[in-house]
C-alpha positions in Angstrom: 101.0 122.2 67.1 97.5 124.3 67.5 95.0 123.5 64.9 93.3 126.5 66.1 96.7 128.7 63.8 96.4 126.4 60.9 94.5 127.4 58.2 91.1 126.1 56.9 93.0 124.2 53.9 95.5 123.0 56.6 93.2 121.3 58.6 91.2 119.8 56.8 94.2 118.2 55.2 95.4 117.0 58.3 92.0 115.6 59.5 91.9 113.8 56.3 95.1 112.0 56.8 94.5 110.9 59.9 91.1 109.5 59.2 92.9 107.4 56.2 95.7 106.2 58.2 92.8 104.9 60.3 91.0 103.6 57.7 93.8 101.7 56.1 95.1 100.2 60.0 91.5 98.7 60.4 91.4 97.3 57.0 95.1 95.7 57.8 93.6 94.0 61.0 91.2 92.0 59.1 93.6 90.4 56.8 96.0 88.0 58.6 100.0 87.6 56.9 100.0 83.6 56.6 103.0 82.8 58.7 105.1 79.7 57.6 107.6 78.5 59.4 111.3 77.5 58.4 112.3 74.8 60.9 108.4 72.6 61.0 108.8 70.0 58.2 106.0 68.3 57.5 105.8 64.0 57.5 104.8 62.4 54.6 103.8 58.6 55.4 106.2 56.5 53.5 105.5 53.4 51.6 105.1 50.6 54.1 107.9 47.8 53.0 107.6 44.9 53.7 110.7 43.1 55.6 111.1 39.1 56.0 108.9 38.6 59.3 111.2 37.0 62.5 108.7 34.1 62.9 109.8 33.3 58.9 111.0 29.6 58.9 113.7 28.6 56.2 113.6 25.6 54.5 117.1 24.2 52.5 118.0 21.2 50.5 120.8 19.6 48.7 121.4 21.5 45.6 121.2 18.7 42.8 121.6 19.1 39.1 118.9 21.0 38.2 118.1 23.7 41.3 114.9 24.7 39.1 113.1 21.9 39.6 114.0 21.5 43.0 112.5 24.8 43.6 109.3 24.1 41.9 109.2 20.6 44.0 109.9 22.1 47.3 107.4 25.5 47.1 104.0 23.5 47.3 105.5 21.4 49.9 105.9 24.9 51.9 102.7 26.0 50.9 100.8 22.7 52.1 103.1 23.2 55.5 101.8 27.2 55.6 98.6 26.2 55.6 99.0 23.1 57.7 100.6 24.7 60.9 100.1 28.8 60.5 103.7 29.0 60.0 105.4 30.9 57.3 107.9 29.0 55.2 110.3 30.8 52.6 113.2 28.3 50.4 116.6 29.0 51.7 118.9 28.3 48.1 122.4 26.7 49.1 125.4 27.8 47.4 126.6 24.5 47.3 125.6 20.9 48.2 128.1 21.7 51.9 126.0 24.6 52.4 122.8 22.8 53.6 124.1 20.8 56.7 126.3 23.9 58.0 123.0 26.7 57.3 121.0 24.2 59.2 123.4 23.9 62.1 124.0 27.6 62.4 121.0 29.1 62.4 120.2 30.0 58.6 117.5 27.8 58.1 115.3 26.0 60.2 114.5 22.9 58.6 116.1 21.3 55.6 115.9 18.2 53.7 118.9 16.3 53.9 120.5 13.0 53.1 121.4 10.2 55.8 125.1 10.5 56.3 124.4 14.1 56.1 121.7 13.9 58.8 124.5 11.9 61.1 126.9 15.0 60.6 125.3 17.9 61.2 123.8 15.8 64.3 127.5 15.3 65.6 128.5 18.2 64.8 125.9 20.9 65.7 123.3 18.8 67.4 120.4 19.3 64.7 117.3 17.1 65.0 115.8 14.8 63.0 111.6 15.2 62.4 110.6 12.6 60.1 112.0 10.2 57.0 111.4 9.9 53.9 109.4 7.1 52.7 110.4 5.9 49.3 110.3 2.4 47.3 110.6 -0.6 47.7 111.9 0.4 51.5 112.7 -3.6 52.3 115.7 -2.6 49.6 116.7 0.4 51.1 119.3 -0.1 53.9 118.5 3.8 55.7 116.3 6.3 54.0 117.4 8.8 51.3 116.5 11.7 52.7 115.7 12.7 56.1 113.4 16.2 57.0 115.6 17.9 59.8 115.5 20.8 61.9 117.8 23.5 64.2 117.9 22.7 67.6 116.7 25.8 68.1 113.2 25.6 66.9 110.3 25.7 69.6 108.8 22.8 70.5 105.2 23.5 69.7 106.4 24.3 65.9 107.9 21.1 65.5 105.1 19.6 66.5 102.9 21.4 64.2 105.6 20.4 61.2 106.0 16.7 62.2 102.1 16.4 62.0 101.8 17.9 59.1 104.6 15.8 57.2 103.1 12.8 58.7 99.7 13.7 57.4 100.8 14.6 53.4 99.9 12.0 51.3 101.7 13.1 47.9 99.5 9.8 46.5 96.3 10.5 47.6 94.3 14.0 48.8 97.1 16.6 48.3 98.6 14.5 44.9 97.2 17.6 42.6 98.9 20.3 44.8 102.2 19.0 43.9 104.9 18.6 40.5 106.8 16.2 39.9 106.9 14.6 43.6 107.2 10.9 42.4 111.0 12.5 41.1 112.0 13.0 44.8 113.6 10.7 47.3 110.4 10.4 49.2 107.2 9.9 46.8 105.9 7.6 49.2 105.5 10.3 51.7 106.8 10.7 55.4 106.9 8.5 58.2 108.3 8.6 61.6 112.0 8.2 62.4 113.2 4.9 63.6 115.3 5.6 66.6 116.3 1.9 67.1 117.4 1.9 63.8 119.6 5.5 63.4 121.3 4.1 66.9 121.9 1.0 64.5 122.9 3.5 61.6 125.3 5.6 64.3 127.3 2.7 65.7 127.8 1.5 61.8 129.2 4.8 60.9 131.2 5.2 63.1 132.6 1.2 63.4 133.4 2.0 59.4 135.0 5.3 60.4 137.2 3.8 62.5 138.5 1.6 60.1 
């Protein structure tokens, strides 16, 4: 089309349009369309939680009338072992009194405080280790000690060595007496000492002379 044949009105009309269609393009640059996109999620950090750690150690015992008690006997006695040998210690509850030996030799805990005849089992049958004994009183009428502190034969050397120390150095009647409830009630107020190996071979060959029988 020839601007030249248009009229005056015409184009100026046309000029005018142009120059605001311009106008209005330039003014479209400067404002960018905020693009969001329907696929890009965005991460929100979640809550740490906090699992059992895999260098946890459990700790069982024979159930006994009142589990309770037990409980608030044995958690200073893995507190004092925590802070001892750098080890974490958590309580392992039994179902039942059974429980103990068989959660020891498989695996579920790690160390466990268990009676003699108890101690001989779980050694025949899954090969679990004895640490240290009981001390109780008086010991001269005491034909084996009550309670024997045990362990899975899978546990690394250098932590039983750490544990044994530390049971060997608790004295429930002298430094570390206030840390503790109610320890006279157990079968080892006295203490820890070490095991006797001369007499659990004594112990062995009784057991099983009366099993035979």
């Amino acid at each position: 089309m020839c601007l030249m044949r248009l009229s005056v009105f015409q184009r100026h009309t046309i000029i005018l349009s142009l120059f605001l269609s311009l106008l209005l393009s330039g003014c479209a640059k400067t404002e960018e369309a905020k693009k969001v996109s329907l696929f890009k999620k965005t991460v929100e950090p979640a809550e740490e939680i906090e699992y059992p750690s895999p260098e946890t150690f459990w700790f069982g015992f024979g159930l006994r009338p009142g589990p309770e008690e037990d409980i608030s006997i044995y958690i200073p006695l893995l507190k004092y072992l925590e802070s001892a040998t750098g080890r974490r210690f958590r309580i392992k509850l039994p179902v039942s009194y059974e429980d103990t030996v068989e959660d020891l030799g498989k695996g579920v805990t790690q160390f466990a405080a268990i009676g003699m005849p108890d101690c001989l089992t779980g050694e025949a049958k899954y090969g679990i280790r004895y640490l240290v004994r009981g001390v109780n009183k008086p010991e001269a009428s005491k034909p084996f000690p009550d309670i024997i502190i045990a362990c899975n034969s899978s546990v690394d050397s250098r932590t039983l060595g750490a544990v044994r120390a530390a049971l060997l150095a608790f004295e429930p009647t002298g430094k570390h007496k206030e840390q503790f409830v109610d320890w006279d009630k157990t079968e080892m107020p006295a203490g820890f000492a070490e095991v006797d190996e001369l007499a659990m071979e004594k112990i062995k060959d009784l057991t099983i002379k009366h099993g035979e029988k």
